[in-house]
C-alpha positions as CSV (number, residue, x, y, z in Angstrom):
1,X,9.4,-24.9,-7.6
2,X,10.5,-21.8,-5.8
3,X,8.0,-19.3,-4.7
4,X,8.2,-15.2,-4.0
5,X,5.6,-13.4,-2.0
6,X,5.6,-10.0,-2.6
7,X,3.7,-7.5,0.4
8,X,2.4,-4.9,-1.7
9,X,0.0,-2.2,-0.6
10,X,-3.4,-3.4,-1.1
11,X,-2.5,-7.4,-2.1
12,X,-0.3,-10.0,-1.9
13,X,1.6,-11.3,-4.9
14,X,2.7,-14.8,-5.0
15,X,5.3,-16.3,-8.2
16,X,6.1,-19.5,-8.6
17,X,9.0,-20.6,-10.9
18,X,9.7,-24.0,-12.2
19,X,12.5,-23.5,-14.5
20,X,11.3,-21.4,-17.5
21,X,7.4,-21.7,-16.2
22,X,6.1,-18.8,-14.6
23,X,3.3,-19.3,-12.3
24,X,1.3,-16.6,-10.2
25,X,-1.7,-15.2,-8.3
26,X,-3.1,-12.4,-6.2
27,X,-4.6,-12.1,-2.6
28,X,-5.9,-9.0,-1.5
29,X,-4.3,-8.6,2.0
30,X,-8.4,-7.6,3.2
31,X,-8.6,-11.2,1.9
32,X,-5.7,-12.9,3.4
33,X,-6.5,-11.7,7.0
34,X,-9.7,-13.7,7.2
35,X,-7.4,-16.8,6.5
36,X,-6.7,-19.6,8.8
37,X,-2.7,-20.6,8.1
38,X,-4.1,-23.4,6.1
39,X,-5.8,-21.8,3.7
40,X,-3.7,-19.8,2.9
41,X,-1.0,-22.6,2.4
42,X,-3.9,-24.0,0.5
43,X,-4.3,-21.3,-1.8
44,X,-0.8,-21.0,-2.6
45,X,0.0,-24.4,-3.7
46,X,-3.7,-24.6,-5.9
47,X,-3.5,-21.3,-7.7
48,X,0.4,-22.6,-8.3
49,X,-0.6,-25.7,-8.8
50,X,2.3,-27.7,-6.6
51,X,2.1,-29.8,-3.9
52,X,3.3,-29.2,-1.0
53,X,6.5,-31.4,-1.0
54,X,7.7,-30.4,-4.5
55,X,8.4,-26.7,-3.0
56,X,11.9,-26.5,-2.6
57,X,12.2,-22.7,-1.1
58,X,9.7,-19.5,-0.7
59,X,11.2,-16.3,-0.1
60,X,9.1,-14.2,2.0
61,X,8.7,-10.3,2.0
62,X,7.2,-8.1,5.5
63,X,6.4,-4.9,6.0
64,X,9.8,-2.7,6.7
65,X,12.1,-5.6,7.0
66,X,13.9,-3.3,9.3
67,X,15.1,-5.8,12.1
68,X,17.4,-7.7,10.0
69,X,20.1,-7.0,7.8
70,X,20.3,-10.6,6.0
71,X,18.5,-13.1,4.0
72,X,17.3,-15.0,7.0
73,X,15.7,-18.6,7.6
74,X,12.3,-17.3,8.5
75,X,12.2,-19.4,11.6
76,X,15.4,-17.4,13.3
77,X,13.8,-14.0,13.0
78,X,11.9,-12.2,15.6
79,X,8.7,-10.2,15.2
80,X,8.8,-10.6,12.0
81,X,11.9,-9.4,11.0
82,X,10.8,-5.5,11.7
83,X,11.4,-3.2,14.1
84,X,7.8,-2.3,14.7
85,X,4.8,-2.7,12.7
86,X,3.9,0.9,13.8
87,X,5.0,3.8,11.2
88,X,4.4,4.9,7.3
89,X,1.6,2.6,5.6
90,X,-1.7,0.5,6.0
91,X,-1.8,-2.4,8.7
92,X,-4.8,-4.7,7.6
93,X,-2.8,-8.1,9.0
94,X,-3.2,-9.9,5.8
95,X,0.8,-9.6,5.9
96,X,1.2,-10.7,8.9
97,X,-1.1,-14.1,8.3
98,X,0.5,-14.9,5.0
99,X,4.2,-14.7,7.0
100,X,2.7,-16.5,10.1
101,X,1.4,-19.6,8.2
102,X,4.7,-20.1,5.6
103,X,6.7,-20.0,8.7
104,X,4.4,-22.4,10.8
105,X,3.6,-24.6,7.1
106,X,7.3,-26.5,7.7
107,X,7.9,-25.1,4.3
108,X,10.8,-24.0,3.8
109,X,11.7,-20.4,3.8
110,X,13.7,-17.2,4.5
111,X,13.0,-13.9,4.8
112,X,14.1,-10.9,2.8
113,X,15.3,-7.7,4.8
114,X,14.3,-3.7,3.6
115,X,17.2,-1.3,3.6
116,X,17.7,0.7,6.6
117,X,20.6,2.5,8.7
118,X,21.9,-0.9,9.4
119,X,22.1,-1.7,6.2
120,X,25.5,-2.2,4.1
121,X,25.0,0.6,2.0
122,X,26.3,3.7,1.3
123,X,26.5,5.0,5.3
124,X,25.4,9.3,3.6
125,X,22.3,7.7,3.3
126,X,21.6,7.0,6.7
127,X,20.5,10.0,7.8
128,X,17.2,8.4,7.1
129,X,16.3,5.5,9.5
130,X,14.6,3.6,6.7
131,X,15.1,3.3,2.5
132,X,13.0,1.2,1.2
133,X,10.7,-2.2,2.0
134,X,11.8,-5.5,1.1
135,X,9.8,-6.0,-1.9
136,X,11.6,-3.9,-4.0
137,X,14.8,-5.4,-3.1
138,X,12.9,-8.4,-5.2
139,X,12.2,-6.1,-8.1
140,X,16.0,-5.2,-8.2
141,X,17.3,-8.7,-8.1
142,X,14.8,-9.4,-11.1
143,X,16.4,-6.8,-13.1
144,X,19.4,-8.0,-12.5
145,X,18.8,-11.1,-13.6
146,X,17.9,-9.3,-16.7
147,X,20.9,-8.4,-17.2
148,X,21.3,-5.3,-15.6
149,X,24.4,-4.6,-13.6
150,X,24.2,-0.8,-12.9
151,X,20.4,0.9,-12.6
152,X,18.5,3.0,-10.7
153,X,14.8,1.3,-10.2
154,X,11.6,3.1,-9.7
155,X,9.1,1.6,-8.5
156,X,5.7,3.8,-8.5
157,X,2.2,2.9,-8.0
158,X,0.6,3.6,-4.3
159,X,3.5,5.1,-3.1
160,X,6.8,6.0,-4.9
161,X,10.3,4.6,-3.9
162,X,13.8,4.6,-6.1
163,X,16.6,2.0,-5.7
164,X,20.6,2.4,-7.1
165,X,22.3,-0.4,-7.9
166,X,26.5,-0.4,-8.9
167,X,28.1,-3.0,-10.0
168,X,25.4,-5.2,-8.9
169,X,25.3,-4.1,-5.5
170,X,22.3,-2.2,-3.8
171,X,24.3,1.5,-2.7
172,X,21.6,3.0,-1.5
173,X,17.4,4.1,-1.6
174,X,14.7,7.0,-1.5
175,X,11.7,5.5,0.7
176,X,7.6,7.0,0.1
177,X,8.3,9.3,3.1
178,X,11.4,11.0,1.9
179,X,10.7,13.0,-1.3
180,X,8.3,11.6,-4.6
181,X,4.7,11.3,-3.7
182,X,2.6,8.5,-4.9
183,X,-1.3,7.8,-6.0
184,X,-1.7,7.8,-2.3
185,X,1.0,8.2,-0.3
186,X,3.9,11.0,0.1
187,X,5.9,13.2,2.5
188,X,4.5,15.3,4.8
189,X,5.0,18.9,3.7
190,X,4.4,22.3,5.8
191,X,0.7,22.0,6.6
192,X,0.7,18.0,7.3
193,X,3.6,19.0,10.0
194,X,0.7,21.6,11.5
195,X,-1.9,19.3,11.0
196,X,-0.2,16.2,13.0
197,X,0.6,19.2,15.6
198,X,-2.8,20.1,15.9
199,X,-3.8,16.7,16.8
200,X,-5.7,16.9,13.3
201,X,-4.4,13.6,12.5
202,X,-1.7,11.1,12.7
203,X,1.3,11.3,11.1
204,X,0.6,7.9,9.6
205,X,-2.7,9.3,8.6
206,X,-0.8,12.4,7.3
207,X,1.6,10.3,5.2
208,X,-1.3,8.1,4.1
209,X,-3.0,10.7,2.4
210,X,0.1,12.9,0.6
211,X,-0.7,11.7,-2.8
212,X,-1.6,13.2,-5.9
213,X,-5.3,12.1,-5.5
214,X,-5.5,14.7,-2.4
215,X,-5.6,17.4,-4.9
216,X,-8.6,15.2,-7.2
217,X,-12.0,13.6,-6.6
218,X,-10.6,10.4,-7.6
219,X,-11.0,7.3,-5.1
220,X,-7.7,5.1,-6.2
221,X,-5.6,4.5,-8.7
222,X,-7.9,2.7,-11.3
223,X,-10.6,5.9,-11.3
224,X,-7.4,8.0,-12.1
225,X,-6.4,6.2,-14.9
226,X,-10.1,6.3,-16.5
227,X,-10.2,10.1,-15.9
228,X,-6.5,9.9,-18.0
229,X,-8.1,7.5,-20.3
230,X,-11.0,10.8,-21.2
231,X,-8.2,13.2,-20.9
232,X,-9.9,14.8,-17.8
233,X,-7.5,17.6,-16.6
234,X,-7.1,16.5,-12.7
235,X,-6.6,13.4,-13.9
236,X,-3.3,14.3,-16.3
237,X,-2.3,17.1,-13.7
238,X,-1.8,14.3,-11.3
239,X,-0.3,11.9,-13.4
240,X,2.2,14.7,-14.5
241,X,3.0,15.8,-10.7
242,X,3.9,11.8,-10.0
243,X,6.0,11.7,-13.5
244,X,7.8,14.9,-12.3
245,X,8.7,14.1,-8.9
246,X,10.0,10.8,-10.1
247,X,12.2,11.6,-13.1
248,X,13.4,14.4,-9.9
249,X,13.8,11.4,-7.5
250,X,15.6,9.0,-10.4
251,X,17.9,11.9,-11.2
252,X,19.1,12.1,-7.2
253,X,20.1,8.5,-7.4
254,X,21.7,9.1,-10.9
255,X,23.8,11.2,-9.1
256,X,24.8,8.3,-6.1
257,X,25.5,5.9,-8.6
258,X,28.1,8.9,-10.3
259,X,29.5,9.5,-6.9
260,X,30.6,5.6,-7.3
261,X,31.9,5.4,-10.6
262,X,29.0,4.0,-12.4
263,X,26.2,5.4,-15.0
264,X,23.4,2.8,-15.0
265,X,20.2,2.6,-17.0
266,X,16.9,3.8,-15.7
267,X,13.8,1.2,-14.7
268,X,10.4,1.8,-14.1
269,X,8.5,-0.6,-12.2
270,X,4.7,-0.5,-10.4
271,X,1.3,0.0,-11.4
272,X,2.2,3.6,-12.2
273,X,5.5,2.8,-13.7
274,X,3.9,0.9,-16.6
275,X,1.6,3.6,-17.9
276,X,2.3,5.2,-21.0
277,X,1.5,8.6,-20.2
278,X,3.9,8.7,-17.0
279,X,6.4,6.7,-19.1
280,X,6.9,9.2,-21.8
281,X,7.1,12.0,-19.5
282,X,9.7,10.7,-17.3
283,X,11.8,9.5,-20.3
284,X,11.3,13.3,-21.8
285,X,11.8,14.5,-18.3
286,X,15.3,12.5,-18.0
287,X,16.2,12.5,-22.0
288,X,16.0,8.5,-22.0
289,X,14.3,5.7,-22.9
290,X,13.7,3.8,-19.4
291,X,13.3,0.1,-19.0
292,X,9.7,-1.5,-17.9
293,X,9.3,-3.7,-15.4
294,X,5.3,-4.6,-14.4
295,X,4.1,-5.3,-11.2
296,X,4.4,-8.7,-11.3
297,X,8.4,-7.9,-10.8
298,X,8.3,-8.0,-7.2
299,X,7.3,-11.2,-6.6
300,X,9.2,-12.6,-9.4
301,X,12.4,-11.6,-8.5
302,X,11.9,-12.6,-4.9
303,X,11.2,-16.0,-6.8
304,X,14.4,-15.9,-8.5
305,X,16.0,-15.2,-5.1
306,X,14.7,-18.1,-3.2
307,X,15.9,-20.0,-6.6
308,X,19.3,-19.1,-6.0
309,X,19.8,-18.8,-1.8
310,X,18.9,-22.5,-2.8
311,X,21.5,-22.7,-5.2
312,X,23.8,-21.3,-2.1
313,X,24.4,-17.8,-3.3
314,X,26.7,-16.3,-0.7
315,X,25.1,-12.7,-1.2
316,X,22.3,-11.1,-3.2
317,X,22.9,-7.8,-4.5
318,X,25.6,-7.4,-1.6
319,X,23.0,-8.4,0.7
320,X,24.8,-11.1,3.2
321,X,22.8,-14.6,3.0
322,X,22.5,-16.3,6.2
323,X,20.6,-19.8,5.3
324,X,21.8,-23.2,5.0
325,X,19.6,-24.9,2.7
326,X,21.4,-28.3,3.5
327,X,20.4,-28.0,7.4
């Protein structure tokens, strides 16, 4: 079996696949940072119900993946494979457990990188230090294993981030910070700036909090989708503002994948990216009919990766491989 772990926001997402069986299970990261390293190695292997020996290779996600620029063997990379663990999101160390015990398990592993200015990407988008986390690098590699050559992925749930791929290659990404806000998270417009000035708050904090639920009296994502579900008018308004700015997002990396040569079809992917009501507005916002992927896509395609850095895959998606699964 080959398993992907997928760091999301507020859980873990393990997939296990075993040729056409599909296997999988969440941990909430709150969850996973009471662990001991064998529990957690526990869990994995009962809720995927494999033993130990029978895993061939787990491809892990961290935080920014922003200290590599490879697929690495999980036991080459230091801290973690990131530059710093400070910066845009929520540190709960439920990450940090799951990596620590598949690295110290024996089991093994490599590590997926985000896309950053290191990155082999298009070098215009480098003006931003960071593009995107590693798990969406998974949710990209699942697509194309769909199929799908040239697309632009957006993935929106907590925060919203956009991916281009050409000709199978990742060209470049938007990151949460950048532009399209999410349920929770967005960039810091005018007043954040004078706010993280003031000593108000962090910009962490700041960043944290530039969602569309700042504007509602909705607590997350699930109480925004029952005040949709009785057409409550906060409740659309904020669903439309997050359609919006990602159909404006999607369009921006429409136009990288143009400035290569390629057209590519548009995918939706993420808590967010499944519902029906942002769905038909992006695809009348964009005059298409995008492609859904579900949450689950993360982890699988990080599944499908470790399934074929296994099967010695010299690159993934353009992204350099440096593992040797016969040492």
């Amino acid at each position: 079996m080959f398993i992907g772990i997928d760091h999301g926001t507020t859980a873990m997402r393990f997939v296990g696949i075993a040729g056409d069986r599909i296997k999988k299970f969440e941990l909430l990261r709150s969850d996973a940072a009471v662990m001991s390293g064998p529990q957690i190695i526990d869990s994995i292997t009962g809720h995927l119900e494999i033993s130990r020996s029978e895993i061939e290779l787990i491809a892990v996600t961290y935080s920014m993946g922003d200290g590599i620029t490879a697929i690495e063997d999980i036991n080459s990379v230091e801290a973690r494979g990131v530059q710093s663990i400070e910066g845009a999101g929520k540190k709960t160390g439920g990450g940090a457990r799951v990596f620590d015990a598949v690295r110290n398990s024996g089991i093994p592993a490599v590590l997926i990188p985000g896309i950053h200015a290191k990155s082999n990407t298009d070098p215009r988008m480098n003006i931003f230090s960071h593009s995107t986390s590693p798990e969406k690098i998974g949710i990209a590699y699942h697509a194309r294993c769909q199929g799908y050559n040239n697309f632009v992925v957006s993935d929106i749930s907590s925060n919203t981030v956009t991916l281009g791929v050409a000709n199978g290659l990742v060209i470049g990404a938007i990151d949460a910070c950048i532009f399209a806000p999410g349920v929770h998270h967005g960039p810091l417009d005018l007043q954040d700036i004078r706010d993280v000035d003031a000593g108000i708050c962090t910009a962490n904090e700041a960043f944290m909090c530039a969602g569309v639920l700042k504007n509602t009296s909705y607590a997350d994502i699930e109480k925004l989708l029952e005040g949709a579900a009785r057409d409550e008018e906060s409740a659309l308004l904020a669903l439309d503002t997050i359609a919006l700015f990602a159909a404006m997002e999607i369009a921006s990396i429409e136009i990288l994948l143009k400035d290569h040569g390629y057209k590519g079809e548009i995918i939706l992917a993420g808590s967010v990216g499944e519902v029906d009501h942002v769905v038909d507005k992006i695809n009348n916002h964009l005059g298409v009919k995008c492609h859904i992927l579900g949450k689950w896509s993360a982890a699988i395609g990080c599944a499908e990766i470790a399934r074929d850095v296994f099967g010695e895959s010299g690159d993934i998606l353009g992204i350099d491989v440096n593992y040797n699964c016969s040492a």
